[in-house]
Structure formats: C-alpha cells, structure tokens
Steps between C-alpha positions, in 0.01 A plus 500: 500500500358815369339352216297214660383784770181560308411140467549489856316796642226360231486173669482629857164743405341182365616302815337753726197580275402123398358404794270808499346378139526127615318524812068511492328770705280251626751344735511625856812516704627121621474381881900581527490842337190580786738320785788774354281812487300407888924472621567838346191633706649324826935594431709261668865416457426163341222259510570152527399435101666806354813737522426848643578682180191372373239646779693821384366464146143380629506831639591694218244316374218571712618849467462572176104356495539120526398439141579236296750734259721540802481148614652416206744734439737409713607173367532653193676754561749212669463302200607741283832621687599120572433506124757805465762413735502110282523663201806730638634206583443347169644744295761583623598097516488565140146417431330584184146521414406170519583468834381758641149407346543155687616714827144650453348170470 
C-alpha cells in the first residue's frame, strides 16, 4: 500500500483541482446552486427537494462571501474523499495501479 500512496494522493489533488482549470469564469452560478445558497440564508431542517445537511453547507457558503470559488468547492472537496475512501478500498483489495487509475475515472 505504501508505494501506490503517492499515485494516490497525486490523483486526489488533480481530482479536486481539475474542475478549477476546467471550468470558464464566464459562467455564473446554476438555478439549483442559487435555490441551495437562498436555503442556507433561510435554515430549515429539510426542504422538501434536499437533505438538511445541505442548507448547512449553503450557509457555509454564504458565509465565506458567496463566490463562485466556494460554490464549487464543496463538491470537490466530496469528490476527492469519495475518491480516497475508493481507492482505500481498492488497494487494499489488492489493487495495483491500473486500477486505481480506473477508480479515478
């Protein structure tokens, strides 16, 4: 395990980084991502269309400025432990490097 952990930690900073270089600064934040951020602003335990742990990140959000960076940070920063915890899983299954490269994919 100790020898793929470099490949690993490598692939999780480009799974939380790639989206930053992907995305265009053009684009504004999407209808859903406004709905989120207006239900931190108003805390409830649960809307009808989402679970309460999400108003608690819309306000986070809103806390921290409301810009786009931290609009998107938090489903990369998800991304990239789901990314971790699969590759855990992966190696120590036995998984080489092959596999976790299609665990990243």
């Amino acid at each position: 395990m100790q020898k793929y952990n470099r490949l690993l930690y490598f692939l999780a900073v480009i799974k939380f980084a790639l989206p930053f270089f992907l995305q265009a600064a053009i684009y504004e934040p999407h209808r859903d991502e406004l709905l989120y951020l207006a239900e931190g602003r108003h805390m409830a335990w649960g809307f009808m269309e989402v679970p309460p742990l999400l108003s608690v990140f819309a306000w986070l959000t809103n806390f921290f400025g409301g810009s786009m960076f931290w609009i998107k940070i938090w489903p990369d920063i998800f991304g990239m432990l789901t990314f971790l915890m699969v590759a855990n899983i992966i190696t120590s299954l036995g998984g080489k490097t092959f596999a976790l490269i299609l665990g990243w994919l």
